[in-house]
GUPAGU-498554 format. One line per 8 residues: their letters; for each residue x, y, z of N, C-alpha, C. Coordinates in nm, 3 decimals, m for minus. Atoms other than C-alpha are relative to their C-alpha. Layout:
// residues N
A	X Y Z X Y Z X Y Z ~ ...
END
This chain:
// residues 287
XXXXXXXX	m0.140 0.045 m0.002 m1.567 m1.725 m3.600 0.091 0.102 0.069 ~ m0.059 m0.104 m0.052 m1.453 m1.397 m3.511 0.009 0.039 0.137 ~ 0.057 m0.024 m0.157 m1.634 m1.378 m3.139 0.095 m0.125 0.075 ~ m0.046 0.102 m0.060 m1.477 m1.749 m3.098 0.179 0.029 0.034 ~ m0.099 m0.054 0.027 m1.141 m1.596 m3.195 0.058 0.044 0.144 ~ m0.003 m0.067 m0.094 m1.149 m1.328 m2.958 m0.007 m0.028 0.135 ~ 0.016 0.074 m0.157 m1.293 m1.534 m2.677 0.118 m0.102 0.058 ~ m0.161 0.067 m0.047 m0.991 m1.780 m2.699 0.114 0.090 0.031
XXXXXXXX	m0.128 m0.119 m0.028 m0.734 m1.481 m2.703 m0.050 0.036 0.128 ~ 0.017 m0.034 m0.141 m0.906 m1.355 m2.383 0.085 m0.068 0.109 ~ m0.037 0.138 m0.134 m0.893 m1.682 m2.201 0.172 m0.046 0.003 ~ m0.147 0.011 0.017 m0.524 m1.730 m2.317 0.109 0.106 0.074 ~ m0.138 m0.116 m0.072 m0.369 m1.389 m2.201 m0.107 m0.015 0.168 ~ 0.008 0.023 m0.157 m0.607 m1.461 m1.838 0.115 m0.113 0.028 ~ m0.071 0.095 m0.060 m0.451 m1.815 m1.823 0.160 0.054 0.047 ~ m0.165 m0.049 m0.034 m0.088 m1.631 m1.900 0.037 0.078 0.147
XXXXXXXX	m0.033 m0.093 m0.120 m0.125 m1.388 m1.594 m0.005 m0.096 0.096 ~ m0.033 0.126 m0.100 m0.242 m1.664 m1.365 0.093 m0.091 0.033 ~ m0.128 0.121 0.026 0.050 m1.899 m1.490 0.110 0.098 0.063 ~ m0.111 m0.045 m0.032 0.268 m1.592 m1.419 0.014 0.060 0.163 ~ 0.015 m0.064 m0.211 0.123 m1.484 m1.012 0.051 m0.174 0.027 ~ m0.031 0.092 m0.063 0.176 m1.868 m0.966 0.156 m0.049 m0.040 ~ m0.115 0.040 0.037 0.507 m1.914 m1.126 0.113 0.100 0.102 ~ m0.110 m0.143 m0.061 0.654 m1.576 m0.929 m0.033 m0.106 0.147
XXXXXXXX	0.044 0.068 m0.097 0.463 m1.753 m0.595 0.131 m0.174 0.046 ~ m0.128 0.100 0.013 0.675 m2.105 m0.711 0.146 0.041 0.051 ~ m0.119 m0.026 0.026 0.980 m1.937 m0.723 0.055 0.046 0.101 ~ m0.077 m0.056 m0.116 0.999 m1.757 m0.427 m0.043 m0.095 0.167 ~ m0.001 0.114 m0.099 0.875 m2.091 m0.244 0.083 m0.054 0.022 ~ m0.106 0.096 0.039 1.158 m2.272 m0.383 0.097 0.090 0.049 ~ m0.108 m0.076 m0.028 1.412 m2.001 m0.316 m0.034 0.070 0.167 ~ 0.030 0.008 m0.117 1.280 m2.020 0.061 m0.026 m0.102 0.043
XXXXXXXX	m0.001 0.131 m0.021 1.239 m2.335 0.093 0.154 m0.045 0.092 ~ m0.140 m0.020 m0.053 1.619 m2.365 0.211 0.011 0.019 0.141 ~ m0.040 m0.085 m0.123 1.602 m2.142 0.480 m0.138 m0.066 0.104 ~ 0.113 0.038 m0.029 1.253 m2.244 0.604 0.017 m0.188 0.100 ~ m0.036 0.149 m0.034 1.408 m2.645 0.645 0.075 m0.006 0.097 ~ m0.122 0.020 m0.129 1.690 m2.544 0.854 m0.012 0.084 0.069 ~ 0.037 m0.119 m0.136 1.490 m2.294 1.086 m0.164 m0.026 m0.013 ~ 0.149 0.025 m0.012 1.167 m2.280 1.240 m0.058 0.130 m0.005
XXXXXXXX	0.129 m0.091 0.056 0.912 m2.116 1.132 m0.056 0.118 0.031 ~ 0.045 m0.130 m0.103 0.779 m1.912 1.416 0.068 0.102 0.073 ~ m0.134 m0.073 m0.055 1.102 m1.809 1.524 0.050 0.075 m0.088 ~ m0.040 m0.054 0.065 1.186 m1.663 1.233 m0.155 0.126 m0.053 ~ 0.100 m0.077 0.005 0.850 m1.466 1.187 m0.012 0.091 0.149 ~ 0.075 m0.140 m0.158 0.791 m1.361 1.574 0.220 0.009 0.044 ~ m0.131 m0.039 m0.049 1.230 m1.344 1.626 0.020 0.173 0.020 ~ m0.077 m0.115 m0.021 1.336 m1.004 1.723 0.142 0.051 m0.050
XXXXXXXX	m0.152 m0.020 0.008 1.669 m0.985 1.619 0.014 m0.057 m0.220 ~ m0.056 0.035 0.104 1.787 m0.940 1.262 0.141 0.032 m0.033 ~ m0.129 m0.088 0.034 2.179 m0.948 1.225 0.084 m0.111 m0.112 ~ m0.054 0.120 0.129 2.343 m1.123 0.895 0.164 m0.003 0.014 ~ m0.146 m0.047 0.009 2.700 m1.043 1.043 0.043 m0.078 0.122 ~ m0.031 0.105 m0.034 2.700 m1.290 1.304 0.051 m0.127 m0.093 ~ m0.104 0.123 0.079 2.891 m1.632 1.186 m0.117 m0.089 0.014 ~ 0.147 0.073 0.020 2.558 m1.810 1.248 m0.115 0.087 m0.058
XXXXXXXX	0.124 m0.092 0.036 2.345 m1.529 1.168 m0.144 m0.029 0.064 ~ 0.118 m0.051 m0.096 2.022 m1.404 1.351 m0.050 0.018 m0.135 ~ 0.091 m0.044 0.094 1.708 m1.388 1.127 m0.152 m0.036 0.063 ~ 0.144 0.003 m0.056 1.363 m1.302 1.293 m0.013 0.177 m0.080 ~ 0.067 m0.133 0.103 1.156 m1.062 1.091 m0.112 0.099 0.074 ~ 0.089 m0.102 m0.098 0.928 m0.923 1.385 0.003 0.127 m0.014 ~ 0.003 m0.177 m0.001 1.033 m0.590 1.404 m0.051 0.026 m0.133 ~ 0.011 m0.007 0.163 1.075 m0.603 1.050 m0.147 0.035 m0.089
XXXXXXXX	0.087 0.040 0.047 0.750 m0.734 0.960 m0.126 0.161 0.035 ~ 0.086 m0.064 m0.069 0.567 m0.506 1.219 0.002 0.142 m0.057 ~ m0.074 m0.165 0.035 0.740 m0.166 1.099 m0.069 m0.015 m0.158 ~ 0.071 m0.024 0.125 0.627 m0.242 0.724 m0.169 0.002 0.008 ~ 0.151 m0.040 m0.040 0.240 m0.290 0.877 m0.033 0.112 0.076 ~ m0.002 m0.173 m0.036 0.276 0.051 1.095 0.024 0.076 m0.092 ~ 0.013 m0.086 0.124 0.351 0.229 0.826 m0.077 0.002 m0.073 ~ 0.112 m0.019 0.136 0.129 0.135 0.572 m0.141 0.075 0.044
XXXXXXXX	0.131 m0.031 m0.050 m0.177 0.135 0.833 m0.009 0.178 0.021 ~ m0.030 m0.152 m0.007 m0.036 0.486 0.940 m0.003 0.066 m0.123 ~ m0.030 m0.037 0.126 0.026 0.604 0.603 m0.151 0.008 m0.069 ~ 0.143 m0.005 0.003 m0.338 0.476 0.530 m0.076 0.165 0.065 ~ 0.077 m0.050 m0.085 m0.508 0.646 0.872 0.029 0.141 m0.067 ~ m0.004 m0.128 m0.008 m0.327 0.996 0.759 m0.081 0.049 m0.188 ~ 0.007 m0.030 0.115 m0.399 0.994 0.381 m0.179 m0.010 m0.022 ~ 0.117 m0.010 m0.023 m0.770 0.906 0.474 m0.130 0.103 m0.032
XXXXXXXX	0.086 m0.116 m0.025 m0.945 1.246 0.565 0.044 0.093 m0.132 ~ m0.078 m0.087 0.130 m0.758 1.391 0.253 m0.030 m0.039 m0.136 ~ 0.078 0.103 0.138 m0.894 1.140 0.004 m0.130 0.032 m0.011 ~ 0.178 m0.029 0.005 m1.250 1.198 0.113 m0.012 0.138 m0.084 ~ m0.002 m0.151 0.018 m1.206 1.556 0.087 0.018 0.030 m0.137 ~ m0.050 m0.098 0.148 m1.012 1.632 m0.244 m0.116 m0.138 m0.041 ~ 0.103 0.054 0.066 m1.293 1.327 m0.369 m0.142 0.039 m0.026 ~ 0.172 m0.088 0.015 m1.630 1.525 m0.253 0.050 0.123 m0.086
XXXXXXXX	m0.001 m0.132 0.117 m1.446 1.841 m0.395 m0.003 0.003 m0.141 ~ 0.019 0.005 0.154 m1.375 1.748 m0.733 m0.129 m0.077 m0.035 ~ 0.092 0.009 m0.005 m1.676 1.588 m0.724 m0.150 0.078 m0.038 ~ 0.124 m0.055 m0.019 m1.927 1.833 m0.623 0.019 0.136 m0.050 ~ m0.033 m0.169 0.013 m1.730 2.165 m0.648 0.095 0.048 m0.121 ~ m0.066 m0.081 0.097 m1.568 2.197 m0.961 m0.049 m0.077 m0.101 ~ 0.032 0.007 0.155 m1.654 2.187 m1.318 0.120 m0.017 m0.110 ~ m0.077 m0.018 0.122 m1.405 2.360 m1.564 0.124 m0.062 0.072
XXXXXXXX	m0.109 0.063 m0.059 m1.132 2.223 m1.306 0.025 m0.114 0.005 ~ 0.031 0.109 m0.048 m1.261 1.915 m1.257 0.134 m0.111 m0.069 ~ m0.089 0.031 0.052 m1.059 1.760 m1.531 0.176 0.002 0.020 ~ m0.186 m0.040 m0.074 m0.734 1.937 m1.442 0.027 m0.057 0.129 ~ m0.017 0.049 m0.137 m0.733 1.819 m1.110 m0.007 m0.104 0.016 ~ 0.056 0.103 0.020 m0.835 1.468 m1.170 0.172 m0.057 m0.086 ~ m0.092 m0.029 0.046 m0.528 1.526 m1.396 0.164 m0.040 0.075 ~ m0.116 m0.014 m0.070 m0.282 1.635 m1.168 0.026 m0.108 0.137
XXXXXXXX	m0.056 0.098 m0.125 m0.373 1.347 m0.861 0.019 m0.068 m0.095 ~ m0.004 0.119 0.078 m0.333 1.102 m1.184 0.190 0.027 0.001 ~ m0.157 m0.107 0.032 0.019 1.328 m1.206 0.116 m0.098 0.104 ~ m0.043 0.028 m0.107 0.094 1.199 m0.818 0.047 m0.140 m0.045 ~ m0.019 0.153 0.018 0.077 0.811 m0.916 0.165 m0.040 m0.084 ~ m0.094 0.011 0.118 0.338 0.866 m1.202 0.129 0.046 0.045 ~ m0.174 m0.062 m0.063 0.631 1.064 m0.980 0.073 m0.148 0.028 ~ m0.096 0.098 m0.064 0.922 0.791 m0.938 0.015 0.014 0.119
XXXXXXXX	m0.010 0.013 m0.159 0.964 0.694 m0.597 0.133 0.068 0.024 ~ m0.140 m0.071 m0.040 1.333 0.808 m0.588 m0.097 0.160 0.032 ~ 0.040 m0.123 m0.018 1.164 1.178 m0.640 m0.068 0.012 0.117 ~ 0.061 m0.010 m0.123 0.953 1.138 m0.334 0.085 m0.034 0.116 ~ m0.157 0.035 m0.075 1.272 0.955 m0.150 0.063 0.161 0.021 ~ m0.050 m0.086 0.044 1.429 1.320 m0.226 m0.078 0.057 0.072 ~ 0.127 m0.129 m0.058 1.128 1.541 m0.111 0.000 m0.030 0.165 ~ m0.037 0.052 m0.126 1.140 1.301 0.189 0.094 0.061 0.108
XXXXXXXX	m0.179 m0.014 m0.027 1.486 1.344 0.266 0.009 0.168 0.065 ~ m0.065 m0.159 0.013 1.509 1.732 0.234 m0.146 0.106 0.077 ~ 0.148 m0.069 m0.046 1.097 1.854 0.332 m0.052 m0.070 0.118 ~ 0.026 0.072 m0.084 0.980 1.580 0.547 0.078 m0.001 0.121 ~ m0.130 0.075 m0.110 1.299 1.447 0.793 m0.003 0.131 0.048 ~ m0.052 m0.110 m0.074 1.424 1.797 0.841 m0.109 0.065 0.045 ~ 0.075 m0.036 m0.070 1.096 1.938 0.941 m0.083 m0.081 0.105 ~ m0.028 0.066 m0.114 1.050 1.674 1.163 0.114 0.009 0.099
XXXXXXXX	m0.096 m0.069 m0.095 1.355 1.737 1.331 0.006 0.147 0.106 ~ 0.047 m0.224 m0.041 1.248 2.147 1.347 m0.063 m0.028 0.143 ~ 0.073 m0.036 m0.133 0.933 2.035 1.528 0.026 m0.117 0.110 ~ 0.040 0.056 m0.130 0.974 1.772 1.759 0.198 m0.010 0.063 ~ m0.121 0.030 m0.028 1.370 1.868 1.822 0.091 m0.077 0.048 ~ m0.057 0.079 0.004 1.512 1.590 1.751 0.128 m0.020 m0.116 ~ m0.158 m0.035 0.093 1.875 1.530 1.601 m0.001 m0.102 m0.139 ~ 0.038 0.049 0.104 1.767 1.250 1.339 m0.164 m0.023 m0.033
XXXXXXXX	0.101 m0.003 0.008 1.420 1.276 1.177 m0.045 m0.136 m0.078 ~ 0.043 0.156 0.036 1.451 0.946 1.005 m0.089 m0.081 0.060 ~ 0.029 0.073 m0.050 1.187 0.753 1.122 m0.161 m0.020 m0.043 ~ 0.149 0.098 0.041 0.802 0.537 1.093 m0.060 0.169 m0.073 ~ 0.047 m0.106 m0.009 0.666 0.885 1.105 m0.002 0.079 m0.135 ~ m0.026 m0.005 0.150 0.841 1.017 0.777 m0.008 m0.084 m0.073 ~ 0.017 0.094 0.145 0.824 0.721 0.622 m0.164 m0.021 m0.010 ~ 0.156 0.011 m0.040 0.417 0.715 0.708 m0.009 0.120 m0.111
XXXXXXXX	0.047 m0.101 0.045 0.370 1.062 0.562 0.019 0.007 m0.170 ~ m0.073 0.042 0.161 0.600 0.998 0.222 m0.111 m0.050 m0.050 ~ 0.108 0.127 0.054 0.381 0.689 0.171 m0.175 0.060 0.042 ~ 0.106 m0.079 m0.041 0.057 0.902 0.288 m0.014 0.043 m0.154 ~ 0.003 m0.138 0.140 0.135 1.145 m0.046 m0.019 m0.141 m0.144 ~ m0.043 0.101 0.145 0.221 0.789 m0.295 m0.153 m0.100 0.012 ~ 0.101 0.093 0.046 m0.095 0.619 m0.212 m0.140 0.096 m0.025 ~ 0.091 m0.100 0.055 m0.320 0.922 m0.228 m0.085 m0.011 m0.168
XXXXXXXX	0.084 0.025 0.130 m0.401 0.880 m0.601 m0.131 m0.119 m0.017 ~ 0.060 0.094 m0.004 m0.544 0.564 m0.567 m0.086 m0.013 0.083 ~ 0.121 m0.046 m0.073 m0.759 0.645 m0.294 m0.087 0.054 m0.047 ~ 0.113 m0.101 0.031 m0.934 0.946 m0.444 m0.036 m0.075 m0.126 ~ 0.092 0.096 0.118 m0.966 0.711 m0.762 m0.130 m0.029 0.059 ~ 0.151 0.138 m0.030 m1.193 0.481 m0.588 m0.085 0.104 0.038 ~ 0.140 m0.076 m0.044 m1.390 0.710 m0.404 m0.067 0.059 m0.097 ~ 0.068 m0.081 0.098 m1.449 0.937 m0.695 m0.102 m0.078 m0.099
XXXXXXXX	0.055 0.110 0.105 m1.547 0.636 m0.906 m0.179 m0.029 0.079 ~ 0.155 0.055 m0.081 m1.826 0.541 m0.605 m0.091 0.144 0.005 ~ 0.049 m0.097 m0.017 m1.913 0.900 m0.548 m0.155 0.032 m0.131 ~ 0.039 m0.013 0.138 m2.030 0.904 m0.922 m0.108 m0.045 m0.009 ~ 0.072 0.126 0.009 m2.212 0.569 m0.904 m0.142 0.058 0.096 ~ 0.115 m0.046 m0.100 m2.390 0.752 m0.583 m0.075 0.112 m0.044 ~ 0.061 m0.115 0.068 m2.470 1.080 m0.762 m0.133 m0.091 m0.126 ~ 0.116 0.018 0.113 m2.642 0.898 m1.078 m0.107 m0.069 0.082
XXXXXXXX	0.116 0.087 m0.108 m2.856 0.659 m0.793 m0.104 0.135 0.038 ~ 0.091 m0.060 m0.043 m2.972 0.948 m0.638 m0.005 0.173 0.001 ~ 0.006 m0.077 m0.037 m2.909 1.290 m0.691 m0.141 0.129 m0.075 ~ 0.114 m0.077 0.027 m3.170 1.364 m0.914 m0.133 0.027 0.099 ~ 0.097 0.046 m0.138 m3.426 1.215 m0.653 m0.015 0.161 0.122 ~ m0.100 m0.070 m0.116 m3.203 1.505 m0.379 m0.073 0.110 m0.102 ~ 0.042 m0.159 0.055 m3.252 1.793 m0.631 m0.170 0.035 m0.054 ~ 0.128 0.005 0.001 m3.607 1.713 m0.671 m0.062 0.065 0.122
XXXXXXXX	0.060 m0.083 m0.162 m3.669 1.772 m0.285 0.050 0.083 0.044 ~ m0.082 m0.124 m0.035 m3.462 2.040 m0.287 0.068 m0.019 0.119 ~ m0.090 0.039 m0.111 m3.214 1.915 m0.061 0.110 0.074 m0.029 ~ m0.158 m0.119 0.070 m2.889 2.139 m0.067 0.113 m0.117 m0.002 ~ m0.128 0.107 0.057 m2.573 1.971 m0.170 0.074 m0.028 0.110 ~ m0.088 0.023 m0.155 m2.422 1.988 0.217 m0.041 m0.100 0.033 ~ 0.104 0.059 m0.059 m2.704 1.803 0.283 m0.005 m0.196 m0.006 ~ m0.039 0.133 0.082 m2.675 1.509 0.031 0.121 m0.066 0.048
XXXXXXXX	m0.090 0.090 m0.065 m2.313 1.465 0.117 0.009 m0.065 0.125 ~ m0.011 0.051 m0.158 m2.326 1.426 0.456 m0.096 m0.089 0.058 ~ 0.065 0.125 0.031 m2.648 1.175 0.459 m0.029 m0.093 m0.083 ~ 0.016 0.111 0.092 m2.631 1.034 0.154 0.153 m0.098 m0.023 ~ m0.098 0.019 0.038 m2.280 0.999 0.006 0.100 m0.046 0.105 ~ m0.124 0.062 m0.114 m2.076 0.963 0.336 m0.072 m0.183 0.061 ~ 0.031 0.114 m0.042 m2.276 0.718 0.449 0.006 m0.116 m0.094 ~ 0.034 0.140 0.101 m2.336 0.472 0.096 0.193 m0.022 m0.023
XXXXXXXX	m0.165 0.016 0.048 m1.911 0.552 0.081 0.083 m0.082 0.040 ~ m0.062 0.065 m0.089 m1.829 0.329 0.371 0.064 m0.147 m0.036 ~ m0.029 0.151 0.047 m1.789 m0.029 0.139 0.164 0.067 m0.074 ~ m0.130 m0.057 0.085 m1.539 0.213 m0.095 0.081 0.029 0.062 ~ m0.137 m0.033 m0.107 m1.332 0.372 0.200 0.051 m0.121 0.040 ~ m0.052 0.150 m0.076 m1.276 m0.025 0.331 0.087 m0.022 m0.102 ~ m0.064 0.023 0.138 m1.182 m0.052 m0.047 0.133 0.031 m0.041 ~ m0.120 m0.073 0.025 m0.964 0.203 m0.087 0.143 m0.019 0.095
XXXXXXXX	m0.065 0.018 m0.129 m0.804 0.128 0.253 0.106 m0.106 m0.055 ~ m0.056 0.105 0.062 m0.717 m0.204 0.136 0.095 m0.022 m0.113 ~ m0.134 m0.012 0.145 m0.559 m0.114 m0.218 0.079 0.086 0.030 ~ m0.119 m0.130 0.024 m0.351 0.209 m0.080 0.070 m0.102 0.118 ~ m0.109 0.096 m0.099 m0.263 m0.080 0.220 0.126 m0.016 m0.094 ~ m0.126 0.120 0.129 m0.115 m0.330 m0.072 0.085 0.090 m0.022 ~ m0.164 m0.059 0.066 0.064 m0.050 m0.251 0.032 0.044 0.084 ~ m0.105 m0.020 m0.057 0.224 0.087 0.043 0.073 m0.047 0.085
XXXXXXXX	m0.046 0.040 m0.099 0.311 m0.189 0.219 0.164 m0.065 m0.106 ~ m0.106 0.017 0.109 0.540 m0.278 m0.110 0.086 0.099 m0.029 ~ m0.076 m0.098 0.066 0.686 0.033 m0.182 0.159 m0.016 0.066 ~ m0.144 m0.003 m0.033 1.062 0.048 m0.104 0.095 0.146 m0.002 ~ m0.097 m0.109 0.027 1.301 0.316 m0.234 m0.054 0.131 0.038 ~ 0.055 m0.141 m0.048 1.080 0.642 m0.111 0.048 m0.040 0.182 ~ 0.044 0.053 m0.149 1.028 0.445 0.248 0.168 0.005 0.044 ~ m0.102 0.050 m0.020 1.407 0.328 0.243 0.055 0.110 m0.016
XXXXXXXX	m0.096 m0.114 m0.045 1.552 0.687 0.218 m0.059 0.080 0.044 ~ 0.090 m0.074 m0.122 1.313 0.824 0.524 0.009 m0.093 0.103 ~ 0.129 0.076 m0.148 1.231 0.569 0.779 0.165 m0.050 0.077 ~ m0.157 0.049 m0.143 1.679 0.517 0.902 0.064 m0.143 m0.032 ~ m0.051 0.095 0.049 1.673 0.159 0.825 0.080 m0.093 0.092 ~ m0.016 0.045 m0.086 1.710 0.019 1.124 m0.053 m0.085 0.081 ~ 0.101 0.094 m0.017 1.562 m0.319 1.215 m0.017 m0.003 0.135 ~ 0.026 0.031 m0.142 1.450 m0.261 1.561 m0.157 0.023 0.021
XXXXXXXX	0.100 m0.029 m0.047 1.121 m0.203 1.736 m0.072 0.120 m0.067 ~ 0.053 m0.174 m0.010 0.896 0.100 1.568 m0.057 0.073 0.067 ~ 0.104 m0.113 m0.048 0.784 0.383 1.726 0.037 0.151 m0.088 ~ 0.026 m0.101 0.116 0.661 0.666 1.580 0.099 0.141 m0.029 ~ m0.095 m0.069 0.044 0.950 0.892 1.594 0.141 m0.057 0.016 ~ m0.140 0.078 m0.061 1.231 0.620 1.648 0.017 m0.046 m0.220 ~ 0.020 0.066 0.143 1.375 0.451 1.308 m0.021 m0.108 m0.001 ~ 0.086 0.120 0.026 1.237 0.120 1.169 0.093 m0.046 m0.111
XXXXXXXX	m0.047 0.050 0.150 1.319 m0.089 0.868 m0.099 m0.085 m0.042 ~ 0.106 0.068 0.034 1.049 m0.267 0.634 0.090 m0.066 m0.082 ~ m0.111 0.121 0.068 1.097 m0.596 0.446 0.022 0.065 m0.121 ~ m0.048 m0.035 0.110 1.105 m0.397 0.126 0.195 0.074 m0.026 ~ m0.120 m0.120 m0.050 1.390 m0.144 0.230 0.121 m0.167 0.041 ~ m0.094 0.081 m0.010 1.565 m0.469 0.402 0.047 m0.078 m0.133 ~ m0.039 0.067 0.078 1.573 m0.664 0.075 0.088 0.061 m0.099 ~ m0.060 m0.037 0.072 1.651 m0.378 m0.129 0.211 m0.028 0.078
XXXXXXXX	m0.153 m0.024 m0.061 1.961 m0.286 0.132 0.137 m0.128 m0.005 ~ m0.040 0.129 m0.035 2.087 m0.674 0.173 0.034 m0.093 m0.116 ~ m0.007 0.119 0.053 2.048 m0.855 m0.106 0.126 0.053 m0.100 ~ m0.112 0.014 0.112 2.364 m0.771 m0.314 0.077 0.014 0.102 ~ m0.078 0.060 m0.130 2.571 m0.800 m0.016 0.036 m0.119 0.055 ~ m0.024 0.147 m0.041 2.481 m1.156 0.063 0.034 m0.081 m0.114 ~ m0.087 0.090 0.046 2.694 m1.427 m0.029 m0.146 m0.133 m0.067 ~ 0.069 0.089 0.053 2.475 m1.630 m0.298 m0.038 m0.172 0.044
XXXXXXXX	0.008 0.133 m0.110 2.287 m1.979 m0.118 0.062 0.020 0.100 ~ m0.020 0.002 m0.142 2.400 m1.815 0.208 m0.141 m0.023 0.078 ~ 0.114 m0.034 m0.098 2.163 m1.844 0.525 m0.061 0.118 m0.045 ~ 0.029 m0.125 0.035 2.140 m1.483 0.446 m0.088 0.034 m0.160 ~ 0.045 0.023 0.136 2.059 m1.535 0.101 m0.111 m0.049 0.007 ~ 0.089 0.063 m0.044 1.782 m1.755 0.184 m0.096 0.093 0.060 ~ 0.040 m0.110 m0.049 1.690 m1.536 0.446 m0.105 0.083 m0.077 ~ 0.073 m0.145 0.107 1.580 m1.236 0.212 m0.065 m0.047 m0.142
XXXXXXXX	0.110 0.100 0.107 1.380 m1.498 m0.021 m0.083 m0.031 0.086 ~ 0.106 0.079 m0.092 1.186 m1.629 0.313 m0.047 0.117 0.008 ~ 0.086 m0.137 m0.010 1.100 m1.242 0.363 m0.070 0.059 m0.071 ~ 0.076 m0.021 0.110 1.011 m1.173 0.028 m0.136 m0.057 m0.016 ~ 0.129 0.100 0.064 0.789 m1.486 0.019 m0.135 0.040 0.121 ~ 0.065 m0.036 m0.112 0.644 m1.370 0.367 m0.134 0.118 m0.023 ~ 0.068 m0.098 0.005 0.542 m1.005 0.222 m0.108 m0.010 m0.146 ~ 0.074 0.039 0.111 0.412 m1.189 m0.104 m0.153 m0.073 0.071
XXXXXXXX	0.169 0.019 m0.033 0.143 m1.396 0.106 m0.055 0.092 0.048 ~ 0.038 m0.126 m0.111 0.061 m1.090 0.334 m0.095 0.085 m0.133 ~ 0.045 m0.053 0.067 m0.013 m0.926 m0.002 m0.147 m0.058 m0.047 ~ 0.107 0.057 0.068 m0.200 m1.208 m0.160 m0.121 0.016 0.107 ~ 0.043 m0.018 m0.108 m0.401 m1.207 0.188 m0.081 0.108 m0.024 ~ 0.062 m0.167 m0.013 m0.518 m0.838 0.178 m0.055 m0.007 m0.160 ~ 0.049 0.024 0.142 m0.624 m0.912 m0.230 m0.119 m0.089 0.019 ~ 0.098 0.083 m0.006 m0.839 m1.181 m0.143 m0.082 0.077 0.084
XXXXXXXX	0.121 m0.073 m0.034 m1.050 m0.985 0.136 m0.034 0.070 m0.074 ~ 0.065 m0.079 0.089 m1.033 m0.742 m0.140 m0.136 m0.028 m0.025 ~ 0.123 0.083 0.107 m1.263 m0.940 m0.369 m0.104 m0.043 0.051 ~ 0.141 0.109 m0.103 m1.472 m1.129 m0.066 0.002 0.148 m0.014 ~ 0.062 m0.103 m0.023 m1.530 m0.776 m0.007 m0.121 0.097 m0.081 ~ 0.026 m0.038 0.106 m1.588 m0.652 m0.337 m0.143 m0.043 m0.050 ~ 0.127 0.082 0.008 m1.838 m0.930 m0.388 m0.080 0.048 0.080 ~ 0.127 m0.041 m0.065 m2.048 m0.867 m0.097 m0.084 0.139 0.015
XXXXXXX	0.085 m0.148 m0.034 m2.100 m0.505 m0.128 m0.090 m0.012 m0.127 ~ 0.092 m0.024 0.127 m2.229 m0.576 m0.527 m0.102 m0.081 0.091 ~ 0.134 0.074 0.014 m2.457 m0.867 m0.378 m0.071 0.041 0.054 ~ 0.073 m0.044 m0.091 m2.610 m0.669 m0.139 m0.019 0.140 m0.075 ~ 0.042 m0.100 0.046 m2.630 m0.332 m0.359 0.049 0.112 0.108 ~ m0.058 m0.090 m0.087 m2.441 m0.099 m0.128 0.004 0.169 m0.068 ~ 0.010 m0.120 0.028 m2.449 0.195 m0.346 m0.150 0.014 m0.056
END
């Protein structure tokens, strides 16, 4: 009676979460829906031009769109070689530390984004400015590196988690043939790591293609074209900046519900290869 219990409470708080990704999904259909009827589609995804201060208003999310996927991917590519690294080290090379350190990237996840906004602002921008002497450092570049440091935790999670999985597979096997530990990593572990780095890639994407308030006081905020030392604006940063400004059931209003709903499939999108992914590395035994 007790197992039956339990098994209904399960299935009840899954159904609730599902009821609540499709009810958030609803909501920001319906509250785009509007804008979506009285503009087309593609024009407002590939448009160039976002200005809510025209009397008709301009709303194409291109730049927009593009500047929140440069960043993240960037933000990814740099946080990469740094994940591996502090993951084989605590890993392989520390013991009584191991804990503490494991600790302190758990530390990273937990800073409020304002605090990294801040570090941004004052460590980042202005030493961008130093080196590539330039008069505003606002731009993809700082906001890449910020978001480099905020998805870091979650990287070295995963790997460390696979690393583990790869050590109990085989390292007894390794210290049997007296293989040295340089040895192991670099043909065993780098190579079985390659399903987890896709992994990790993918979940430090999601969270930093969402983040806002760190990104939004580094990257200028400026919906034009990115390049890597010019400023940008992502849809997070635009919604935060915009939406208490616009005039409630304006175009504009609308607007910044069609963008929202835009960076919500994009998300769901990158979740689902998750899982196809996820799946095929168990069915095939990858570690």
């Amino acid at each position: 009676m007790k197992n039956k219990v339990f098994k209904y409470t399960v299935y009840i708080f899954t159904l609730f979460t599902i009821l609540l990704l499709l009810t958030l999904i609803v909501f920001l259909y319906n509250q785009s829906l509007p804008f979506f009827l009285k503009n087309n589609f593609l024009k407002f995804i590939f448009g160039r031009v976002w200005d809510a201060t025209e009397v008709s208003g301009s709303f194409g999310i291109f730049n927009i769109l593009l500047a929140s996927v440069f960043i993240s991917i960037l933000a990814c590519i740099i946080s990469l070689p740094i994940a591996i690294g502090t993951a084989i080290f605590i890993s392989f090379y520390t013991k009584k530390s191991r804990v503490i350190l494991i600790w302190l990237i758990n530390i990273l996840a937990g800073i409020p984004s304002i605090i990294y906004g801040f570090f941004g602002m004052i460590i980042i921008v202005k030493n961008i400015e130093r080196i590539f002497k330039i008069s505003a450092g606002e731009s993809v570049l700082a906001g890449s590196i910020i978001l480099s440091i905020m998805i870091l935790p979650y990287f070295v999670s995963n790997l460390i988690e696979t690393i583990e999985l790869i050590k109990k597979k085989y390292q007894r096997d390794s210290d049997a043939l007296g293989i040295s530990k340089e040895f192991f990593i670099r043909k065993v572990v780098l190579k079985k790591l390659h399903f987890s780095i896709l992994t990790g890639l993918m979940i430090s994407f999601s969270r930093a293609i969402g983040e806002t308030m760190a990104v939004m006081m580094v990257i200028g905020n400026a919906p034009i074209f990115p390049k890597l030392l010019s400023k940008a604006q992502t849809i997070p940063s635009l919604i935060a900046l915009e939406i208490g400004m616009s005039e409630v059931y304006s175009e504009h209003y609308y607007a910044l519900f069609a963008s929202g709903f835009i960076l919500l499939i994009l998300v769901l999108i990158i979740n689902i290869l998750l899982f196809v992914i996820n799946r095929k590395s168990k069915s095939y035994d990858k570690i």
